[in-house]
C-alpha positions as CSV (number, residue, x, y, z in Angstrom):
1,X,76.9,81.1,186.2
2,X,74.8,80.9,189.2
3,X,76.6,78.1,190.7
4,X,79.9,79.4,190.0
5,X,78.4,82.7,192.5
6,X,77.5,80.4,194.6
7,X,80.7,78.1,195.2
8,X,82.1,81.6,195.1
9,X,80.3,83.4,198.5
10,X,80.7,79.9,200.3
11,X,84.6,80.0,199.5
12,X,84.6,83.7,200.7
13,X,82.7,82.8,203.7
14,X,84.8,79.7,204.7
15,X,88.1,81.9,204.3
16,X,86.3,84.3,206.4
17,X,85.5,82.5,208.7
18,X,88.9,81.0,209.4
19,X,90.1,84.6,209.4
20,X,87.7,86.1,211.7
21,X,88.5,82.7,214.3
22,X,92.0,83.4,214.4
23,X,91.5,86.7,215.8
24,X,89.5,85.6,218.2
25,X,92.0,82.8,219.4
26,X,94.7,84.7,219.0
27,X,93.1,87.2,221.9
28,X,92.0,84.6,223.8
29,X,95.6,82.5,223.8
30,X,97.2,86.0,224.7
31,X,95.0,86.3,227.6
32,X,95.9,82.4,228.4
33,X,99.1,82.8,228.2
34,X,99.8,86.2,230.7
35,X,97.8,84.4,233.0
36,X,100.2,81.3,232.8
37,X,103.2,83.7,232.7
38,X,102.3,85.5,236.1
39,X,101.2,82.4,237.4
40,X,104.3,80.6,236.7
41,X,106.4,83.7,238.1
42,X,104.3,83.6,241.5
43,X,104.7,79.9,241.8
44,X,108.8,79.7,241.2
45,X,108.9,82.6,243.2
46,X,110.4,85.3,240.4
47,X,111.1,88.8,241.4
48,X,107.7,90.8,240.5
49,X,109.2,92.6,237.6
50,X,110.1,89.4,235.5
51,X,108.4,88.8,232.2
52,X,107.0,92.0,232.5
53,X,108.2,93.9,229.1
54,X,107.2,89.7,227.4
55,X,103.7,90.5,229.3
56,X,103.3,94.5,227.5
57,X,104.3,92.9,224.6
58,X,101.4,90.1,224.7
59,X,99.3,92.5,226.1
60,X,99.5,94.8,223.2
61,X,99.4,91.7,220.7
62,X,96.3,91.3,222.4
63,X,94.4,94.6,221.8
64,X,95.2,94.3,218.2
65,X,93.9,90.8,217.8
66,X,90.6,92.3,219.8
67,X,91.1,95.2,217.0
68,X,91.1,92.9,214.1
69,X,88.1,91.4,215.8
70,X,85.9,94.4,215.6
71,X,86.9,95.0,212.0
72,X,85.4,91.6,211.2
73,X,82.2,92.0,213.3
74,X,82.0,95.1,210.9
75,X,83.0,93.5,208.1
76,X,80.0,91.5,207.9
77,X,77.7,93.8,207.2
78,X,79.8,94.8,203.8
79,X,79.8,90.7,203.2
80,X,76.3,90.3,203.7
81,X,75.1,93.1,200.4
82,X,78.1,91.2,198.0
83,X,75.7,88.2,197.2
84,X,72.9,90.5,196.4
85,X,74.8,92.6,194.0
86,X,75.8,89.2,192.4
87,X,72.1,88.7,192.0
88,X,71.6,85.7,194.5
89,X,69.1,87.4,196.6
90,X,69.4,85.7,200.1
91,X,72.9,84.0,200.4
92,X,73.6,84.7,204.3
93,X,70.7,85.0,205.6
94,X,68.9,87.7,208.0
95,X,70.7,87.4,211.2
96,X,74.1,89.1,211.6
97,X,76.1,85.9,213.6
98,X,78.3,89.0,215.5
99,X,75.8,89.5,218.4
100,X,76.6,85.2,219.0
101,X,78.5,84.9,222.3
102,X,82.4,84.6,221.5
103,X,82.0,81.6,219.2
104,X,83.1,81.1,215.3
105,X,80.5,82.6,213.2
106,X,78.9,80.9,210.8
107,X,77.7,82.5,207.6
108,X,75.3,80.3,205.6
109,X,73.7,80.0,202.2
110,X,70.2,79.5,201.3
111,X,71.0,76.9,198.5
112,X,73.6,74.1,198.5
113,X,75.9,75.1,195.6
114,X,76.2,70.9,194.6
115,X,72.8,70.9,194.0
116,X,72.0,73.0,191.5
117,X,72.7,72.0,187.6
């Protein structure tokens, strides 16, 4: 039963994980790709107004990618208690990864699920 809980909070935290990285990317391509927009426009000499509703529209894709990236910072708090109340005492640990500069968090276990019987 305990390995089961285990395998269970690392599958949770590697589907996190890949979650909580796509916001992330997702804000940062958004940002990458306005910049290549205007820059583009400015180079091949487009009136100023082109792209600009394809720019709002990033731009706003943007802020709720950023959005969804706060609710995961917050969201691990509420991931960090679940092991607990599964009675595995310390399965992520005592830092929060959130306050990590803008790099994929990394939520890790105390015991390697594989190794126990």
């Amino acid at each position: 039963m305990r390995k089961a809980r285990i395998e269970a909070v690392e599958a949770v935290r590697r589907e996190f994980e890949m979650a909580e990285g796509g916001a992330e990317t997702a804000a940062a391509q958004g940002a990458r790709t306005i910049a290549e927009l205007l820059e583009r426009r400015a180079s091949l000499k487009l009136p100023l107004d082109f792209g600009l509703d394809a720019i709002d529209a990033i731009a706003d894709g943007m802020k709720h990618a950023i959005q969804s990236r706060r609710a995961y910072v917050q969201a691990h708090a509420q991931l960090a208690g679940l092991p607990a109340r599964m009675g595995l005492e310390k399965a992520y640990g005592t830092s929060c990864p959130p306050n990590e500069v803008f790099a994929p968090f990394r939520l890790s276990l105390v015991e390697d699920a594989s190794q126990i019987a």
